[in-house]
C-alpha positions as CSV (number, residue, x, y, z in Angstrom):
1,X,37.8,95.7,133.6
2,X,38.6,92.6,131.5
3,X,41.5,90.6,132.6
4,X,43.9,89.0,130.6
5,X,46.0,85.7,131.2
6,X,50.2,86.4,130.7
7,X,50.5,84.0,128.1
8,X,47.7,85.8,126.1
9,X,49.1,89.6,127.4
10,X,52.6,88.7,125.9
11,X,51.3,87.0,122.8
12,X,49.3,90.5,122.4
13,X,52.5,92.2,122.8
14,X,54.3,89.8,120.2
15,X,52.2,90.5,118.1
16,X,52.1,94.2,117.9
17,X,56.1,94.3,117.8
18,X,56.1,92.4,114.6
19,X,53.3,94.6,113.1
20,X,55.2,97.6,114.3
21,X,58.8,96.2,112.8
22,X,57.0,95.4,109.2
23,X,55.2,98.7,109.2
24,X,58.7,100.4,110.3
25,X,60.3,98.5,107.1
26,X,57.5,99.4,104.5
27,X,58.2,103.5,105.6
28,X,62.0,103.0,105.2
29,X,61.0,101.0,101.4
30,X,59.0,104.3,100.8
31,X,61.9,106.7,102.1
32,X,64.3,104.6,99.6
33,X,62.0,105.5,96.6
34,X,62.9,109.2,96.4
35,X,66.0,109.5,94.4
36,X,67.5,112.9,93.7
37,X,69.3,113.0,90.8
38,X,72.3,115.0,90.3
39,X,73.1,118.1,87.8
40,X,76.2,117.7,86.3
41,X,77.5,121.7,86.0
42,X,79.3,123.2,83.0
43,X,80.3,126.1,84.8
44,X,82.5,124.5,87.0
45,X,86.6,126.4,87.2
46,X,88.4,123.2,87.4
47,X,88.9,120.6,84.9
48,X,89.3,116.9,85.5
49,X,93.4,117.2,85.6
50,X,93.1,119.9,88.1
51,X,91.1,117.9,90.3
52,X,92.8,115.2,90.3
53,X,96.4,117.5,90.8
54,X,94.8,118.7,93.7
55,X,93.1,115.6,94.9
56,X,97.1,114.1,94.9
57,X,98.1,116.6,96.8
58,X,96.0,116.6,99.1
59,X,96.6,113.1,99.5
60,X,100.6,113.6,99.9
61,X,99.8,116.2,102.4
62,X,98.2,113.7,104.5
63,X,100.3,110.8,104.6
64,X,103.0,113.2,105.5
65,X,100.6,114.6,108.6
66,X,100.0,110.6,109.5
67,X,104.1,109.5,109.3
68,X,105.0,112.6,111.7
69,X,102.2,111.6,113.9
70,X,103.3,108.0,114.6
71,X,107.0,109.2,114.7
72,X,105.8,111.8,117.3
73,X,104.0,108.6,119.2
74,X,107.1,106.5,118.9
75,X,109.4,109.0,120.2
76,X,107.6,109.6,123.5
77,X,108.9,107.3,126.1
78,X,106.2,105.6,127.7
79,X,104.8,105.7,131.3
80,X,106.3,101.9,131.7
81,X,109.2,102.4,129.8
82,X,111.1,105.0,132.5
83,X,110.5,102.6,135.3
C-alpha cells in the first residue's frame, strides 16, 4: 500500500478535474458538429398571410387572457387589506 502526502492527493485530484472538464468540453464541440438541416415543404395548407392571420390572433387572444388575469388579481382584496 503506497501512501500519499495531502498536498500530492489533492494536486492528483486537481489534476484529474481539469482533464475531466476539457474532455467534457471537447464531447459537447463534437455534439455541436451535427447540424440537421431543415426541409422546407411545398405541401404545406397555409400560406404566409394565413400564418401570420392566425399568428395575430393568437396573439390578441392572449393579451386579452393576460389583462383579465391581472384585473382578476387586482380585484381580490388582499389578506392585509380586510384587517
Amino acid at each position: 500500500m503506497k501512501l500519499i502526502s495531502l498536498d500530492e492527493l489533492i494536486g492528483n485530484f486537481q489534476t484529474y478535474e481539469l482533464r475531466r472538464s476539457s474532455q467534457l468540453k471537447e464531447e459537447n464541440k463534437r455534439d455541436r458538429g451535427l447540424v440537421l438541416k431543415a426541409l422546407e415543404d411545398d405541401r404545406s395548407n397555409f400560406d404566409e398571410e394565413e400564418i401570420a392571420m392566425i399568428t395575430r390572433g393568437f396573439k390578441k387572444f392572449f393579451n386579452k387572457a393576460k389583462e383579465s388575469t391581472k384585473r382578476k388579481n387586482i380585484s381580490k382584496p388582499r389578506s392585509n387589506d380586510r384587517e
